[in-house]
MILUMFI-963827 format. One record per residue: z, x, y of N, C-alpha, C in turn. Coordinates in steps of 0.02 Angstrom, whole numbers, padded with zeros to 5 digits, always signed. Last residue first. Example, Ala and Ser with C-alpha at 12.3 -4.5 7.8 and 13.67 -1.06 7.14 Angstrom:
REM MILUMFI-963827
+00354+00642-00112+00357+00684-00053+00394+00645+00002
+00390+00660-00284+00390+00615-00225+00390+00660-00165
***
This chain:
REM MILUMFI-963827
+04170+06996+03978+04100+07006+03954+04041+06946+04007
+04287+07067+04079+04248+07006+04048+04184+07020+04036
+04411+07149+04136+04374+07131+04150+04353+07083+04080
+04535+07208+04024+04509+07200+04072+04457+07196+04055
+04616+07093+03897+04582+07159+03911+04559+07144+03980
+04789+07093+03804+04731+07095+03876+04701+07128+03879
+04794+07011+03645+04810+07063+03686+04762+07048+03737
+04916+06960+03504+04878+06950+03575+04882+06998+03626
+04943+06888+03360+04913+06937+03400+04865+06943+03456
+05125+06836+03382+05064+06841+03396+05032+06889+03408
+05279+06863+03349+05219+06867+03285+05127+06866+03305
+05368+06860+03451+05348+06833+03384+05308+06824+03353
+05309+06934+03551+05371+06963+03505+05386+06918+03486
+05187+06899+03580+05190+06952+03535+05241+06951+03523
+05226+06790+03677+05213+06766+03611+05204+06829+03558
+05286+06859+03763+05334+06809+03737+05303+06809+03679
+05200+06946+03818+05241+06963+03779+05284+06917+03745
+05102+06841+03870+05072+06881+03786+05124+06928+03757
+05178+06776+03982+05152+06745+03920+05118+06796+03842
+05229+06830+04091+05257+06864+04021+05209+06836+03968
+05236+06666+04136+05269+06721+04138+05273+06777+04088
+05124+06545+04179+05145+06586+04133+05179+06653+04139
+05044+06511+04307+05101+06469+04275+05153+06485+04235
+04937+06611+04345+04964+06566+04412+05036+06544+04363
+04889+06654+04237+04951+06691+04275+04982+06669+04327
+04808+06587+04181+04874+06583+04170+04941+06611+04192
+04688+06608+04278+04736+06548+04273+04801+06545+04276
+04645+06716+04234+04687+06726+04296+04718+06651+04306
+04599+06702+04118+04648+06688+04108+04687+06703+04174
+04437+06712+04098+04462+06687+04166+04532+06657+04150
+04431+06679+03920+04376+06728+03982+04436+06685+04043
+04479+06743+03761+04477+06673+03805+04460+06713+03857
+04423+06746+03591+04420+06781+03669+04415+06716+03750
+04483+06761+03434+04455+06671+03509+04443+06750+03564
+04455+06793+03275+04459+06811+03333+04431+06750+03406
+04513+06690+03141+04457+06738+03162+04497+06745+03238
+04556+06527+03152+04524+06567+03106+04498+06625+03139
+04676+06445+03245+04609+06460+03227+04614+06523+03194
+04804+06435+03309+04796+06419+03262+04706+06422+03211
+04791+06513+03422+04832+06547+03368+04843+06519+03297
+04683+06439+03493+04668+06513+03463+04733+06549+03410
+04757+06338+03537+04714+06310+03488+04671+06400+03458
+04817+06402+03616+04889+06375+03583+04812+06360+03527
+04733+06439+03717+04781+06504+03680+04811+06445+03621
+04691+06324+03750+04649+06370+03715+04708+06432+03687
+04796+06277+03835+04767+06248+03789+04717+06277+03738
+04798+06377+03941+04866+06389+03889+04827+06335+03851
+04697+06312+04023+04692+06399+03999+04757+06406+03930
+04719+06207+04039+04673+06205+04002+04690+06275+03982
+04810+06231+04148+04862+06206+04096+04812+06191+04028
+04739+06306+04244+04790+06331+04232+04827+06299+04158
+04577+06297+04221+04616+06268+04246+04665+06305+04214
+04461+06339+04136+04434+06319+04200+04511+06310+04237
+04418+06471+04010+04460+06437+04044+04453+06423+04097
+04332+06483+03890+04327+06498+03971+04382+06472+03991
+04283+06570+03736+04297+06505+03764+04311+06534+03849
+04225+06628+03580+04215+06640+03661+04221+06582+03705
+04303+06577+03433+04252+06587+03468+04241+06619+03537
+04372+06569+03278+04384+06588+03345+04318+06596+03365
+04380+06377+03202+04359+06450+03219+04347+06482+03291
+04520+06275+03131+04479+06285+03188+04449+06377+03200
+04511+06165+03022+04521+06223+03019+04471+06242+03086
+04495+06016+03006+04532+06087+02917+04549+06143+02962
+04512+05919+03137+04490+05953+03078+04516+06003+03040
+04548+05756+03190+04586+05828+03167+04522+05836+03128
+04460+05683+03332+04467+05695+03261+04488+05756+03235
+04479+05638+03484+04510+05660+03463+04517+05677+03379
+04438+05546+03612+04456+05525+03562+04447+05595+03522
+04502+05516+03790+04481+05565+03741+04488+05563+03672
+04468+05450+03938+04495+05413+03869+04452+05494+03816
+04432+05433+04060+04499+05430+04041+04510+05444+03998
+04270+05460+04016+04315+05430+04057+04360+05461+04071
+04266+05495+03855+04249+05438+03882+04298+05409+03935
+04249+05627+03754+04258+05590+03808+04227+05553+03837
+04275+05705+03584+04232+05649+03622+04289+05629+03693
+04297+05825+03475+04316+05788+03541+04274+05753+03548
+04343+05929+03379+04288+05879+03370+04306+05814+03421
+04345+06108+03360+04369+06064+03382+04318+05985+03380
+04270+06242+03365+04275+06186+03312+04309+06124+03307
+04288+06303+03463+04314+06318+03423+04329+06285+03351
+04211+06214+03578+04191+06290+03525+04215+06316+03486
+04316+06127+03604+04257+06105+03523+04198+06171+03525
+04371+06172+03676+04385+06184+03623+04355+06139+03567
+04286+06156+03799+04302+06221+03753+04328+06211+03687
+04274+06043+03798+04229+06049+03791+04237+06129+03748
+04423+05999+03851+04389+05978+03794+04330+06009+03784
+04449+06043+03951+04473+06088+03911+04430+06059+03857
+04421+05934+04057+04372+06004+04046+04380+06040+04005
+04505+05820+04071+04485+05837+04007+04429+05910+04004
+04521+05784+04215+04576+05820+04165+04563+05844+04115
+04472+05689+04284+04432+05751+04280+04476+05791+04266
+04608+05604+04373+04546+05634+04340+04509+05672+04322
+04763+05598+04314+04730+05643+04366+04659+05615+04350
+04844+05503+04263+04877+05541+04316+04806+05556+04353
+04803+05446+04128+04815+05405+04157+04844+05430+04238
+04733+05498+03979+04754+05547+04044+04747+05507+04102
+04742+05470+03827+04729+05428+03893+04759+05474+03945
+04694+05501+03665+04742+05528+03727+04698+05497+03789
+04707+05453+03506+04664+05462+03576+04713+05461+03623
+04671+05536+03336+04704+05547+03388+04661+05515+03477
+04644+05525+03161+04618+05534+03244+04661+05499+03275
+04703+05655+03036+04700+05585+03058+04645+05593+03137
+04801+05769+03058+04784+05746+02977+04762+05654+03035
+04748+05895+03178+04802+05853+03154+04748+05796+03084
+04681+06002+03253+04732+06001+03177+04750+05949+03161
+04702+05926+03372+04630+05963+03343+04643+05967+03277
+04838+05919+03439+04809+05878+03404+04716+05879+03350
+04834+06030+03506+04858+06024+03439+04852+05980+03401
+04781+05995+03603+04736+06068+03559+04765+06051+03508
+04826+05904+03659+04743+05878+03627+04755+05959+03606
+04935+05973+03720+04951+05918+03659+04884+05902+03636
+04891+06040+03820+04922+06091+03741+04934+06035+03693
+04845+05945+03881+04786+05976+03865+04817+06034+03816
+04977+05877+03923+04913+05854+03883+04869+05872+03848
+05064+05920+04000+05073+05960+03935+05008+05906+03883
+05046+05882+04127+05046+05953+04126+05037+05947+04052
+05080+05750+04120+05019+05755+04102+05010+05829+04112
+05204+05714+03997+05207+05721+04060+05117+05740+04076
+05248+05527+03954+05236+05606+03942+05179+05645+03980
+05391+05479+04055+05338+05488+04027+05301+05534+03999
+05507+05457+04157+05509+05511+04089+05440+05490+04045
+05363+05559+04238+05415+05544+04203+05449+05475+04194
+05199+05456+04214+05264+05472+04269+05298+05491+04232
+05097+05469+04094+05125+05439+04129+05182+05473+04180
+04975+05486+03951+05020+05506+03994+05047+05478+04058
+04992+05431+03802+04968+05398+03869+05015+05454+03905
+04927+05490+03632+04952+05505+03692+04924+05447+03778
+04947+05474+03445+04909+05453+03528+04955+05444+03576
+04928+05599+03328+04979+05552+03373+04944+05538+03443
+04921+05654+03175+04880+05616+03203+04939+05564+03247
+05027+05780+03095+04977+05701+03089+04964+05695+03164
+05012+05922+03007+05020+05877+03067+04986+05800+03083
+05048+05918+02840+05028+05918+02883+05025+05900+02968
+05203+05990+02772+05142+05965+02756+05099+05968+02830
+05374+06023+02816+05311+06023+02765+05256+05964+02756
+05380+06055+02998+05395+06038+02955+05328+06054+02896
+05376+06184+03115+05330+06168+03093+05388+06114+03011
+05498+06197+03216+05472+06237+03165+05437+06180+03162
+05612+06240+03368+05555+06206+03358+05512+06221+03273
+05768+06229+03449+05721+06252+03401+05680+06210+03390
+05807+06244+03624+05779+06208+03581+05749+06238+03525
+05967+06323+03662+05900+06289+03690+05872+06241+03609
+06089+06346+03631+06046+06428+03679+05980+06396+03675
+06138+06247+03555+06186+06262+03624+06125+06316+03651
+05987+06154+03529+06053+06200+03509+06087+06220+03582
+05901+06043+03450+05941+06039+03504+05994+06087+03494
+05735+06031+03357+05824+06014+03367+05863+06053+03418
+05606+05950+03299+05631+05986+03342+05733+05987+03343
+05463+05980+03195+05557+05979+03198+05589+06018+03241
+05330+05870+03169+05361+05949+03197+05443+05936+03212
+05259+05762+03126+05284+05801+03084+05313+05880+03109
+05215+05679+03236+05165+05729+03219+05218+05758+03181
+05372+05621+03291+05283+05581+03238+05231+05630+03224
+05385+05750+03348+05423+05727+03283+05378+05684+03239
+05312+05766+03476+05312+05803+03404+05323+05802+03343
+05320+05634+03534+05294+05634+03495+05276+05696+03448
+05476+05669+03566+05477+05604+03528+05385+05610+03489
+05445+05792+03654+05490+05793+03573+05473+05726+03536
+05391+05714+03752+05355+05770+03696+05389+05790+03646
+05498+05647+03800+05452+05606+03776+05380+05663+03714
+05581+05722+03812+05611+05685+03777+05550+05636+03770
+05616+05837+03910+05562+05838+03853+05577+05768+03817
+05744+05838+03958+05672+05840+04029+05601+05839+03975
+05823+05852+03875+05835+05799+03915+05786+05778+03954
+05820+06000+03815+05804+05945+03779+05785+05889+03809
+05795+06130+03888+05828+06084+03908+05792+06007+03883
+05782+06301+03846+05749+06239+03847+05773+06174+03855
+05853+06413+03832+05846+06412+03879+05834+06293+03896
+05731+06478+03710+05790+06513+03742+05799+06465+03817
+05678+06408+03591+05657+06418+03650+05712+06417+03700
+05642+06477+03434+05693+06451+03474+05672+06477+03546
+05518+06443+03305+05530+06491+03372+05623+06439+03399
+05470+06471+03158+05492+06440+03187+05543+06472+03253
+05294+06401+03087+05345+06464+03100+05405+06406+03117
+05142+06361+03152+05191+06369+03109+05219+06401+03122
+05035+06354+03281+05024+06403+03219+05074+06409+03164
+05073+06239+03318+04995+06211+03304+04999+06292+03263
+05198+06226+03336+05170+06187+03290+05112+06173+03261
+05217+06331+03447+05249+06341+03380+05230+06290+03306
+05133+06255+03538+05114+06322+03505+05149+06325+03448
+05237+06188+03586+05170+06137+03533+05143+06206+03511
+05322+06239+03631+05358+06209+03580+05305+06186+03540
+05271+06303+03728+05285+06329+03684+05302+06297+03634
+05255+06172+03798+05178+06227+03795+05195+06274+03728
+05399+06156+03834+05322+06111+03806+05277+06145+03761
+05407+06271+03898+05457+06250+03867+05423+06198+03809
+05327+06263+04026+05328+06319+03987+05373+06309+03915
+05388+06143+04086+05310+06125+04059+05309+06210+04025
+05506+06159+04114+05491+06097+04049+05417+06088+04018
+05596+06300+04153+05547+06256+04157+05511+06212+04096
+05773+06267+04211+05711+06307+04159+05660+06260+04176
+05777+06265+04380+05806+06267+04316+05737+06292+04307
+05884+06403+04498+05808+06358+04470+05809+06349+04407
+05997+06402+04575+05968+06441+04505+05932+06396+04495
+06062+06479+04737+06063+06412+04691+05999+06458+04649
+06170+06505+04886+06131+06528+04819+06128+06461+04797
+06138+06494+05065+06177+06500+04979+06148+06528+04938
+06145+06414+05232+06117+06461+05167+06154+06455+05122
+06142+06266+05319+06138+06324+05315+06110+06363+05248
+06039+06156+05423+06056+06183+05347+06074+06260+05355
+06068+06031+05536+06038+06087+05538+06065+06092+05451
+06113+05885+05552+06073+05915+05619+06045+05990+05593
+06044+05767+05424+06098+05819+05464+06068+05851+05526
+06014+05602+05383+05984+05662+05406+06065+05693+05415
+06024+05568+05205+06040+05546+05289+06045+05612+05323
+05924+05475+05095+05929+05539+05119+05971+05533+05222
+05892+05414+04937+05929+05401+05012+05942+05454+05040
+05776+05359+04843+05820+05407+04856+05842+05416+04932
+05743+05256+04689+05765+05273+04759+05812+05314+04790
+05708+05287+04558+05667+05272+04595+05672+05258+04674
+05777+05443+04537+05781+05367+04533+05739+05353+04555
+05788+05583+04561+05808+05567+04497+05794+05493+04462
+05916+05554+04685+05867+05598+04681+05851+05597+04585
+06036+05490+04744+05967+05441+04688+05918+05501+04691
+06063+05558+04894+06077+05541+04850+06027+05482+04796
+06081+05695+05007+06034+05668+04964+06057+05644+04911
+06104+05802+05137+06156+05757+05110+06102+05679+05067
+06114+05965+05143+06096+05932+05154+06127+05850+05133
+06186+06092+05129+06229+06055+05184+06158+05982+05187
+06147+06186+05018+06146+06212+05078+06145+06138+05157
+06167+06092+04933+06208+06152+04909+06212+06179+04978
+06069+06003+04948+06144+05964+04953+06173+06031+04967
+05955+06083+04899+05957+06050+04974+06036+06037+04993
+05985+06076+04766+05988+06151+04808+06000+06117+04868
+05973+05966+04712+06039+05984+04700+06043+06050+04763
+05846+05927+04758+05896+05883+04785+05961+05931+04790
+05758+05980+04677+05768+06009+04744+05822+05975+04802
+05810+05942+04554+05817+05988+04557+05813+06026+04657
+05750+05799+04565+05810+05799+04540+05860+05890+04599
+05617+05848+04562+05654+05802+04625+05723+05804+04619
+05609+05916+04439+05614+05955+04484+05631+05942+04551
+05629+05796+04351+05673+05853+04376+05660+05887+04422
+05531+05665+04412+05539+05722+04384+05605+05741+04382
+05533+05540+04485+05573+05557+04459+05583+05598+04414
+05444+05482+04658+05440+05536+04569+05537+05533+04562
+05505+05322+04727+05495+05397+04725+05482+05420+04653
+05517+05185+04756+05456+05206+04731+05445+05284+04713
+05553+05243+04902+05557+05186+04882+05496+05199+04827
+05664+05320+05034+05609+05324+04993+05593+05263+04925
+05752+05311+05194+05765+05286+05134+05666+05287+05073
+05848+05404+05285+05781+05393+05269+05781+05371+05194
+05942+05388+05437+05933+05358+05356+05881+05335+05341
+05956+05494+05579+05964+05431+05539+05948+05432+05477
+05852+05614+05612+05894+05566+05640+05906+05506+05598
+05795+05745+05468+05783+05690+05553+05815+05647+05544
+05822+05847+05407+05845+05854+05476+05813+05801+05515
+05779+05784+05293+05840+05817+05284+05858+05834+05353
+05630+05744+05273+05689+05702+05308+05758+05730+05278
+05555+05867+05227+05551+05831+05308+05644+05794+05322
+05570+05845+05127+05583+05901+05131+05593+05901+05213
+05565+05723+05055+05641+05746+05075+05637+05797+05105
+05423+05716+05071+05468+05680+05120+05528+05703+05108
+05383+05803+04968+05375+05827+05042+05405+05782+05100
+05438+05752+04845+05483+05824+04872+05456+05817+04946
+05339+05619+04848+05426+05627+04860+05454+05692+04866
+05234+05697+04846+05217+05635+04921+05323+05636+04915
+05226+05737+04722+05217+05798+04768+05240+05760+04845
+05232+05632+04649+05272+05697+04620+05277+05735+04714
+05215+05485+04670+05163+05545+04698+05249+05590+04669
+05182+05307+04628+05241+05364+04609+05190+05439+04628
+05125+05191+04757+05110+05233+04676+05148+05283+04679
+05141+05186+04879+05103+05139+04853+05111+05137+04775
+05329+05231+04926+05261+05239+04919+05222+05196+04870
+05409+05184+05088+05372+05133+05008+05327+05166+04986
+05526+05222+05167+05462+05252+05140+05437+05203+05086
+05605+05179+05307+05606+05183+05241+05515+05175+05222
+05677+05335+05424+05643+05282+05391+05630+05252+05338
+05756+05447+05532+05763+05415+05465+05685+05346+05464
+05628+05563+05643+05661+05482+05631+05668+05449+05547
+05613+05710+05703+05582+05660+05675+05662+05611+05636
+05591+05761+05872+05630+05773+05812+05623+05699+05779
+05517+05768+06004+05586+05730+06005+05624+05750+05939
+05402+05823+05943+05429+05849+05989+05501+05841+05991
+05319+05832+05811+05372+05785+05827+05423+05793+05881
+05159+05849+05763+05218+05860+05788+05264+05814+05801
+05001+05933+05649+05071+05861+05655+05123+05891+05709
+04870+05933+05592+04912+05973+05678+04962+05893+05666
+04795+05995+05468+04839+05953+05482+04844+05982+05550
+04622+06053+05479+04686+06088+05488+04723+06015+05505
+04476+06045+05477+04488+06054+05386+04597+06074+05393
+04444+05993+05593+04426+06054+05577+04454+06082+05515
+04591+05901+05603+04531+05936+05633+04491+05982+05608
+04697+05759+05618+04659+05827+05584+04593+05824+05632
+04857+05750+05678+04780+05735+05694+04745+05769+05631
+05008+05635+05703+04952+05685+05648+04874+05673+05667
+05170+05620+05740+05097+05604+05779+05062+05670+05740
+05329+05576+05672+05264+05603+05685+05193+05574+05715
+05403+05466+05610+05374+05462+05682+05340+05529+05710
+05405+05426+05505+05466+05479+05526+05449+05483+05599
+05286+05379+05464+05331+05329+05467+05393+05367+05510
+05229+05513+05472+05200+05450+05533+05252+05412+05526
+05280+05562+05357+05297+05586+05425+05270+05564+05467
+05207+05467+05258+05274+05477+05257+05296+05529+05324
+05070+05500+05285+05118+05418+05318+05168+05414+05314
+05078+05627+05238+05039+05597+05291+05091+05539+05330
+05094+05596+05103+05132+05666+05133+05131+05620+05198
+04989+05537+05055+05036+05490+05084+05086+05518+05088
+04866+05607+05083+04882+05550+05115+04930+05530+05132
+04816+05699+05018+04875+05704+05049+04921+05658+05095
+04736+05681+04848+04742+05680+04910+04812+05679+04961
+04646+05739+04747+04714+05760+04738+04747+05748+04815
+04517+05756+04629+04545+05739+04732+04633+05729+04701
+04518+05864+04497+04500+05797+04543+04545+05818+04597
+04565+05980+04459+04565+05949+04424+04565+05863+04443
+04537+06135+04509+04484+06080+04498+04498+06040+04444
+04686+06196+04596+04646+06180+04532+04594+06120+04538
+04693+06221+04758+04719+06218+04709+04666+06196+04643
+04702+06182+04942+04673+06177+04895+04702+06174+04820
+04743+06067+05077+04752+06131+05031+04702+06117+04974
+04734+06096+05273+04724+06038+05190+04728+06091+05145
+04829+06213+05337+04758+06185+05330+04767+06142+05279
+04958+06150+05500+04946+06158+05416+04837+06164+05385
+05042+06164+05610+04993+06169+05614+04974+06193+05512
+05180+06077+05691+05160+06121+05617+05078+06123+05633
+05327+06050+05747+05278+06051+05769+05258+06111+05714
+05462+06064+05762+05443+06002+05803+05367+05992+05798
+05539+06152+05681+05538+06173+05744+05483+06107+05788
+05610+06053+05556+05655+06102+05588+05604+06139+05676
+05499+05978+05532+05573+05942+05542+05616+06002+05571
+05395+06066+05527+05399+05989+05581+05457+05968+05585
+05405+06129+05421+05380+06155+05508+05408+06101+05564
+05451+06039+05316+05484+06086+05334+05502+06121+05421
+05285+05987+05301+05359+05939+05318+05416+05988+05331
+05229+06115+05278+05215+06067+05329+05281+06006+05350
+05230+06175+05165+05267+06212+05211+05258+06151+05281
+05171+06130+05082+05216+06090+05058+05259+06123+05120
+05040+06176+05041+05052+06137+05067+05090+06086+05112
+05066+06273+04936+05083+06303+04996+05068+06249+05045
+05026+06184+04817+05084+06197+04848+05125+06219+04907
+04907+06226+04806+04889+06172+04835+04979+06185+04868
+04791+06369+04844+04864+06349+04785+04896+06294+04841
+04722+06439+04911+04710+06441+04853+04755+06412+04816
+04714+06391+05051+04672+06340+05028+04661+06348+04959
+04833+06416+05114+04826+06362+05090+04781+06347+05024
+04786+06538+05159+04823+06561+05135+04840+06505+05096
+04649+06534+05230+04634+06581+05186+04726+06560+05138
+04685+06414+05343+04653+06394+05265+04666+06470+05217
+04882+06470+05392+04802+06465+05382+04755+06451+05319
+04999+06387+05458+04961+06414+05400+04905+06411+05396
+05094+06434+05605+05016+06400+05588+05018+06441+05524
+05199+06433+05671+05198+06372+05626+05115+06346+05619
+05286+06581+05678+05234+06548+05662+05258+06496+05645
+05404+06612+05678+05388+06679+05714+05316+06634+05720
+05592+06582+05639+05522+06568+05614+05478+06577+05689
+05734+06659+05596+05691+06646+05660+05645+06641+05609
+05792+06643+05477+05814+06636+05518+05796+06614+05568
+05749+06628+05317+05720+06624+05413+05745+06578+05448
+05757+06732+05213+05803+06708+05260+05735+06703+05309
+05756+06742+05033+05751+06691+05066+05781+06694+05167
+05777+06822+04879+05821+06811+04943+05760+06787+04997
+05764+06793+04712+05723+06796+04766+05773+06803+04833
+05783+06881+04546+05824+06858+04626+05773+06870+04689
+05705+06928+04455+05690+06846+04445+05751+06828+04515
+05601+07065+04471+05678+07045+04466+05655+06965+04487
+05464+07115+04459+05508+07122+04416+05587+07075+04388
+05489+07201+04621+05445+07181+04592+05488+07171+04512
+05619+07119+04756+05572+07171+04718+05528+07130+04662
+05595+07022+04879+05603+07003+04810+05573+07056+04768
+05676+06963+05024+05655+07016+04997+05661+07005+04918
+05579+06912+05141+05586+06892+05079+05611+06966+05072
+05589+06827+05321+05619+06885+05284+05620+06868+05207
+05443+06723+05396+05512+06732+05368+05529+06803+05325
+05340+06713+05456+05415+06728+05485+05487+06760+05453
+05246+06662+05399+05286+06616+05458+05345+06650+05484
+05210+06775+05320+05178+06731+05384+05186+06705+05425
+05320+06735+05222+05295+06786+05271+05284+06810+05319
+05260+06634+05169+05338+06615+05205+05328+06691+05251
+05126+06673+05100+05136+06637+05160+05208+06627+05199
+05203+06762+05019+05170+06794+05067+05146+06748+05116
+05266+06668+04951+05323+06742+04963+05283+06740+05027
+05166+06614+04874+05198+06570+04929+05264+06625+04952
+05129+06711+04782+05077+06687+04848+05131+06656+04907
+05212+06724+04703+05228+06777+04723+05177+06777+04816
+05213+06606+04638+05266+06622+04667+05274+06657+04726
+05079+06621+04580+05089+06569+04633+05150+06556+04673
+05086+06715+04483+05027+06749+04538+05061+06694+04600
+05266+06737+04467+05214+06708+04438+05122+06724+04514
+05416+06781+04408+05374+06786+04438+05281+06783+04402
+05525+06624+04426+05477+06642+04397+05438+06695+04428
+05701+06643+04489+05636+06662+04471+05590+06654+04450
+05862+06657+04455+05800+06611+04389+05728+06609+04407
+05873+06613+04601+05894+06644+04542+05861+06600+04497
+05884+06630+04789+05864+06587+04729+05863+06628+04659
+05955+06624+04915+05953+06661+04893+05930+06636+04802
+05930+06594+05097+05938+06557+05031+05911+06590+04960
+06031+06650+05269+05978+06634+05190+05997+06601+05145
+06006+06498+05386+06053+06559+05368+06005+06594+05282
+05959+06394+05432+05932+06446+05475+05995+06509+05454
+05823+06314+05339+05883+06351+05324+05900+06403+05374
+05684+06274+05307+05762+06230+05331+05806+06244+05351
+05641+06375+05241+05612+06359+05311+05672+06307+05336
+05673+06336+05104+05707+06409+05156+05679+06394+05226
+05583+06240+05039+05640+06221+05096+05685+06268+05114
+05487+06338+04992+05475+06302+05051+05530+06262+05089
+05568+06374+04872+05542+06418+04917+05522+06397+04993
+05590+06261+04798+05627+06264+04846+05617+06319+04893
+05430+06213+04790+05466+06189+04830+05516+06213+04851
+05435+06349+04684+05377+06328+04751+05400+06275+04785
+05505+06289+04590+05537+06342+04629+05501+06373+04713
+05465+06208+04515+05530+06162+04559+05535+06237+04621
+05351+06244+04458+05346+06191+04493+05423+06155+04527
+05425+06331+04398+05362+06362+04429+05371+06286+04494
+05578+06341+04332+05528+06314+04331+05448+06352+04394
+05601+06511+04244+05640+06449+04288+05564+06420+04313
+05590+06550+04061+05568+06543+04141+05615+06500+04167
+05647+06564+03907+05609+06496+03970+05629+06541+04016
+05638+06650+03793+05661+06615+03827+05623+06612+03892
+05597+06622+03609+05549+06659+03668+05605+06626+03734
+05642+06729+03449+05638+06669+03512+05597+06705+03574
+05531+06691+03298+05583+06723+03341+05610+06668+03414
+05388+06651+03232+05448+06659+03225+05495+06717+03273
+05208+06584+03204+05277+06608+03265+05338+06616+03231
+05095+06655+03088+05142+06602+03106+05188+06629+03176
+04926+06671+03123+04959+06695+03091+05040+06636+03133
+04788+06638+03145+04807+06608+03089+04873+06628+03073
+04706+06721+03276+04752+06665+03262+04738+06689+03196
+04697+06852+03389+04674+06845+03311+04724+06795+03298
+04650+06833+03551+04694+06810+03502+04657+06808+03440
+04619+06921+03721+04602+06902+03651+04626+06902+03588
+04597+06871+03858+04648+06894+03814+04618+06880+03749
+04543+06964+04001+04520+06916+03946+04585+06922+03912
+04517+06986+04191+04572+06986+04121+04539+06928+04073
+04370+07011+04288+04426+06967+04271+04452+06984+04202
***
């Protein structure tokens, strides 16, 4: 496995530009299955988890063509050839999940395995589930495999979910864009990227409105055709960078960065003494004078702050002039980063939910691991501000999320390099 290994103390300056999101673009990848003309997507990420869900659409049938390199995906299935995903292709990236409401609303009938994805707690599918039972699906499991169908073609309905699910609202619109009547969602995420799979869906004849709200009205059509559409930037690469630029100084412009989808991590960069500001070619970010202070985090639903950018907000908070407690109110078993980075001198305590958090002078590089995709960028961002050499181990993480990540940050000032394999 790839190590990367960072000589911190030194500052960021230049720009780095944003990606298209990771997490809006794995959905719309999955509503090409909708589409019986192509759908031709721009802005790209290529990412290990992009490039996975290429090879399950594949599978099913479908025509990709996306050289290596180029951020234009093309999209056509036409004819879909399969509607069985298999565990080997599910069970490494939870997203590919997401091909199931798609199967069912356009050919009547899906054969899905439960998915897998990061060890960051149960992460259950439940209410994917009841949202195409309410559509009038019939769902068995078996043998670790969804078998949902809808012979007749599935039925507007209104959805209440129990608790705001990010993932439970893209997979019901993704379904109820071709079934009968007015499907009404109640309680839905209001990310961007719901926002975002709304605007593409509409583009290619779907008809979705409150995407963005807590209610979103969706009235079925009989079929979707093709287009283009541009994935936005992404808010959690955009984040990640903006707290890097504060936990090593400097001052970066993040090419791209869309102020409007950050507005709760800008609000607490600013109480931590970091200066953010708003330009026509994205967001600048610099380190103000003196120290970083000491800011407590709840993470929450959008516009809340978001819980992807927690574990780059506790690294930076490691530095900070004061103590700091962060409540990880989304997932459980979120805090694994913590342990690493009190090899680095870091001075954590967990309890629970609840991570309490004392800045110290000065963090030293050590041999750290990365367990998770958004822990793995939490150690890079707490290695550029540390003393000495960090060697971070199992950064195949970051490649699931991060684009480019050691050239972005070398061409401002970081020193960071890959090595193969691992000690």
């Amino acid at each position: 496995m790839d190590r990367l290994s960072i000589h911190g103390g030194g500052p960021l300056n230049g720009v780095i530009p944003i990606s298209g999101a990771k997490n809006s673009a794995l959905k719309l990848m999955a509503a090409a299955l909708l589409c019986d003309q192509p759908l031709q997507l721009s802005s790209m990420p290529n990412l290990a988890d992009t490039r996975f869900m290429a090879r399950l659409l594949e599978q099913l049938g479908v025509r990709v063509d996306w050289p290596a390199g180029s951020s234009v995906c093309r999209l056509d299935a036409e004819t879909i050839s399969s509607t069985i995903a298999p565990y080997d292709l599910v069970r490494k990236m939870r997203a590919t999940f997401n091909v199931l409401g798609p199967l069912l609303a356009r050919i009547g009938h899906a054969t899905v395995s439960l998915p897998g994805g990061c060890a960051i707690g149960a992460r259950p599918v439940d209410l994917h589930l009841k949202a195409f039972e309410a559509m009038g699906a019939d769902i068995v499991i078996e043998q670790g495999y969804v078998k949902a169908a809808a012979l007749r073609g599935l039925k507007g309905a209104h959805i209440l979910f129990p608790f705001v699910s990010v993932g439970a609202t893209e997979h019901a619109m993704l379904a109820a864009v071709l079934a009968d009547g007015e499907t009404v969602l109640e309680n839905a995420a209001c990310e961007p990227e719901i926002a975002d799979l709304a605007f593409c869906l509409n583009s290619v004849g779907a008809r979705i409105t409150g995407a963005g709200t807590p209610i979103i009205r969706i009235q079925g059509v009989s079929r979707l055709g093709g287009g283009r559409y541009d994935v936005i930037p992404d808010r959690i690469e955009a984040g990640t960078y903006a707290i890097a630029a504060a936990a090593a100084g400097g001052e970066v412009l993040l090419e791209g960065a869309r102020g409007e989808d950050l507005v709760s991590l800008i609000d607490h960069l600013r109480l931590a003494g970091v200066r953010v500001v708003a330009e026509e070619r994205g967001l600048r970010v610099s380190r103000a004078d003196g120290p970083i202070h000491a800011v407590d985090v709840d993470t929450a639903p959008h516009p809340g702050f978001p819980t992807d950018l927690q574990a780059q907000f506790m690294a930076l908070m490691t530095i900070a002039d004061g103590t700091s407690l962060i409540r990880e109110n989304i997932f459980e078993n979120r805090f694994m980063h913590a342990p690493e980075l009190n090899r680095l001198g870091a001075d954590i305590t967990v309890r629970g939910r609840e991570a309490t958090v004392r800045g110290v002078r000065q963090l030293k590089g050590a041999q750290v691991m990365a367990t998770d995709l958004r822990a793995s960028v939490s150690l890079v961002i707490a290695a550029l501000a540390a003393e000495g050499e960090t060697m971070v181990n199992r950064v195949y993480h970051l490649d699931r999320g991060f684009e480019r990540l050691e050239e972005k940050l070398g061409r401002c000032g970081a020193r960071i390099t890959r090595l193969s394999g691992s000690i």
